[in-house]
C-alpha positions, 0 to 999 in steps of 0.5 A, a space after each residue: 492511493 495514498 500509499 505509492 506514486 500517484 497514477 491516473 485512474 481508469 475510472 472515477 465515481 461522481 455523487 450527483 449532489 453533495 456529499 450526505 444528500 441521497 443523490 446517485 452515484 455514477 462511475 466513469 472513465 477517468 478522461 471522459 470525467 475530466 471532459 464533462 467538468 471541463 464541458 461545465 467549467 470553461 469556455 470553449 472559445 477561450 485562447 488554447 493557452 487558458 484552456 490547457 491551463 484550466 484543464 490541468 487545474 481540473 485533472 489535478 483537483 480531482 486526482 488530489 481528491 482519488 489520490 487521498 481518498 477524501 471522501 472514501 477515506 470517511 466512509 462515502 462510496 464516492 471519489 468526488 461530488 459533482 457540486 462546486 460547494 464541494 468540488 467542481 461542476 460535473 452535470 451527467 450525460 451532457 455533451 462536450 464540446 469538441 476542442 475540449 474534447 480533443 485537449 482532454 485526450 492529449 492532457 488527461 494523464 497530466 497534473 499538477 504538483 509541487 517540486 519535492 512534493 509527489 502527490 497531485 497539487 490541490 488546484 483550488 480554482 473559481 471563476 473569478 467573477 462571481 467568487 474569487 478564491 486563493 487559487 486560479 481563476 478561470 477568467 484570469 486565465 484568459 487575460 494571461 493568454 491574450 498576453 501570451 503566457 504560456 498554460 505553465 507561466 498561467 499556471 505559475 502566476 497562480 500556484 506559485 513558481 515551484 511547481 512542476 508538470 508531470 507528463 504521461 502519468 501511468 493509468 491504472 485500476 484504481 486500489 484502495 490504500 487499505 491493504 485488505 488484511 488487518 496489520 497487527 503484531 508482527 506483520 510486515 511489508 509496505 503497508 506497515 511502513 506507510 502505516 508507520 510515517 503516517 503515525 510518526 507525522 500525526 504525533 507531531 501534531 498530537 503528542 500523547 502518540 509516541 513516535 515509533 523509533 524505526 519505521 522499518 515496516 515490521 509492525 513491532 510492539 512500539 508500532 501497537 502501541 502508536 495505534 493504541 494511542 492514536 485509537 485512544 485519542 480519535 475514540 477508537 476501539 484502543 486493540 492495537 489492530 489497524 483494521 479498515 476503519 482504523 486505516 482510514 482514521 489515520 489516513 484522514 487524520 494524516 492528510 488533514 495534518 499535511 494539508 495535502 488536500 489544501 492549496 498549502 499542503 506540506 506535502 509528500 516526499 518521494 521517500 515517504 512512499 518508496 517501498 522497502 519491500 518489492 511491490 509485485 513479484 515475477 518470472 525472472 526476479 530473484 530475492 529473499 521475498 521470492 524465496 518467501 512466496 515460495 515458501 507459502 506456495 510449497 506449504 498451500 501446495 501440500 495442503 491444497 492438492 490443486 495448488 502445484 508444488 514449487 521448490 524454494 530456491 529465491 529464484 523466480 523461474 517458470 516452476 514458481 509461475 506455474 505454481 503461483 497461477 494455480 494458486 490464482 486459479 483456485 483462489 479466483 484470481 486472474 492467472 497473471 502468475 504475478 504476486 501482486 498485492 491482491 495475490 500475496 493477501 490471499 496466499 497470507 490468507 491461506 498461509 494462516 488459515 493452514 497454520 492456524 489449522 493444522 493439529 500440533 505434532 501433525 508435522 515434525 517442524 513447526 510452521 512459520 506463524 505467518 508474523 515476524 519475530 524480533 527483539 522484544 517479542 514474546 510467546 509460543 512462537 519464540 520459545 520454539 526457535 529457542 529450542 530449535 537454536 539449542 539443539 543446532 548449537 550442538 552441531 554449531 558451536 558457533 550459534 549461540 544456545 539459548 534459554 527457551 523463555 519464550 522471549 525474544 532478547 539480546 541473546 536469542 537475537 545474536 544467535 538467530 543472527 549468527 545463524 543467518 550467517 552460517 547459513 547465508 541469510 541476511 544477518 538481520 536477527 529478524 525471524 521472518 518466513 525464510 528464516 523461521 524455514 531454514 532453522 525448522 530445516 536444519 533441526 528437522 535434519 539434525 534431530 530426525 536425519 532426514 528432512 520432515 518439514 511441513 511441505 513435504 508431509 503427506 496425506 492431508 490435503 484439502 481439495 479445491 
């Protein structure tokens, strides 16, 4: 979860022991949790003040826990144990006791956090008697109720004065942070920008890795070079892909240099995991990153013929939803006609495994390789838009001609800006999906007189 706002899970899963013993593991829902620990930890007739306060250190500690992955992020199946060697006391199928219950149902979807910070304060507590420790102390709690604190001036006295309440936080399915597609050259979205200023915190302690200058969400070559160096260091195998096991390296790596599962976490700032790029994608909305969806949906929609073809105009109306539930429906996917995260992985998915596939000199235009292209790239992919700007500049003497070298410098990025502008895209000088599409078109058009682009060729469909 550590990759957006926090929210409150509907589920959570407890190791019914500590963390490496071969005890069970049980999943349950997230209130119902919180109502068994509070059960375990705390008395029920302690003043209401010192319950609620102890309930929102008992949310916070384990919502701190889903909300780093703790112990997922290490390759456990688990949220949390149930021992207070580890976490807090959770004792499977007992009963809870009433006013408790009642309190959980009201206070569940409330934690504790730091201002200026986001994420679930960890809410380090004990009992206060038999172990003391720097955080609350449950019977200490109740002394401060019987003299009148209310459960934020308890909560204050023991966390500090700068700490806030968030209220009614949204419940959700719980999603890992790993995106669930590898992240390598050229790829783009949120997830690589999270991947970037986990990096750069994580060279402030460890210097050997670089910073990477812009940390704009395009994987470009100083973000691979970042892994490598981060896979270097934490023995890793140094290919400069973040695959799962490299994800939650750096995740780990990043929490425990921000302390954010300690009581003196740095913390995360809001504009750490604000998204640049629009997180899900629906009916009405109308973008540059709908024009995309669009366009990987008329290139499956020839390929696939169960996948109904849309047209790309960045408008997101009942055309594009109809084609995005087929698309949902083929692929096994609920048919929200939404283009959530799991959504846009498959269609990336399909995407490649249809440029990957299809035979060289199969369509006139070449297809968007799936990865974006910037200054200091190199390759196939680049040489091609070279040679598709050349052959433009004829008709538009505006945009620069270019050498096909194959590599992506200053000139082929003022005459891929220069087309942008021309045609009304925004002058960015990145080649992403949009713009890889407009430029195949208006060569398509200029060299062959009619518009052959790779979603309108016929008769090669795949069935499914």
């Amino acid at each position: 979860m550590l990759t957006g706002t926090p929210y409150i899970p509907e589920t959570i899963t407890v190791h019914l022991g500590a963390p490496d013993s071969p005890a069970p593991d049980v999943t349950l829902g997230f209130a119902s949790y919180i109502k068994n620990v509070a059960s375990s930890e705390i008395y029920p007739t302690w003043p209401e003040a010192a319950l609620r306060a102890n309930i929102y250190a008992i949310v916070s500690f384990a919502l701190n826990r889903i909300y780093t992955e703790w112990y997922r992020s290490r390759g456990y199946n688990f949220d949390i144990t149930s021992t207070t060697q580890y976490d807090q006391k959770f004792i499977n199928g007992r009963e809870y006791f009433e006013n408790i219950s009642y309190l959980v149902d009201e206070l569940f979807n409330d934690y504790v956090r730091r201002q200026g910070s986001i994420e679930p304060l960890f809410t380090a507590f004990c009992n206060g008697t038999t172990s003391t420790c720097s955080g609350l102390s449950q019977w200490g709690t109740v002394t401060l109720a019987e003299q009148g604190l209310t459960p934020y001036e308890i909560l204050q006295y023991y966390y500090g004065n700068d700490i806030d309440i968030v209220k009614d936080a949204p419940v959700r399915s719980a999603m890992p942070s790993y995106p669930g597609i590898e992240l390598s050259l050229g790829s783009a979205g949120n997830d690589v920008r999270s991947l970037q200023i986990y990096l750069n915190r994580i060279s402030g302690s460890y210097p050997a890795i670089p910073k990477i200058p812009a940390a704009d969400g395009i994987f470009d070559a100083a973000t691979e070079n970042a892994v490598r160096c981060f896979q270097r260091v934490f023995g890793l195998e140094e290919d400069g892909i973040v695959g799962q096991a490299t994800w939650y390296k750096i995740t780990y790596i990043y929490t425990s240099v921000k302390h954010i599962a300690e009581l003196d976490s740095e913390g995360v700032r809001l504009e750490e995991v604000a998204p640049v790029f629009t997180e899900d994608l629906s009916i009405g909305m109308q973008s540059d990153e709908v024009s995309m969806l669009q366009y990987y949906l008329a290139v499956i929609g020839a390929y696939y013929e169960a996948v109904t073809p849309v047209e790309i105009t960045g408008y997101f109306g009942e055309q594009t939803e109809r084609s995005l539930k087929s698309f949902q429906r083929v692929f096994g996917l609920p048919q929200t006609g939404v283009a959530d995260r799991a959504t846009r992985n498959d269609l990336y998915r399909a995407y490649r495994g249809i440029a990957d596939t299809v035979k060289p000199g199969y369509t006139a235009v070449a297809l968007y390789p799936g990865t974006v292209l910037k200054e200091g790239d190199s390759g196939e992919s680049v040489r091609i838009i070279q040679e598709y700007l050349t052959l433009i500049h004829g008709t538009y003497s505006n945009i620069p001609a270019v050498n096909n070298t194959g590599y992506f410098g200053p000139v082929t990025k003022q005459s891929v800006t220069e087309f942008q502008r021309t045609f009304g895209i925004t002058p960015s000088g990145l080649i992403g999906a949009i713009t890889w599409d407009r430029i195949a078109g208006v060569y398509s058009d200029l060299k062959y007189g009619f518009d052959k682009r790779p979603y309108q060729e016929p008769g090669y469909t795949i069935t499914g």
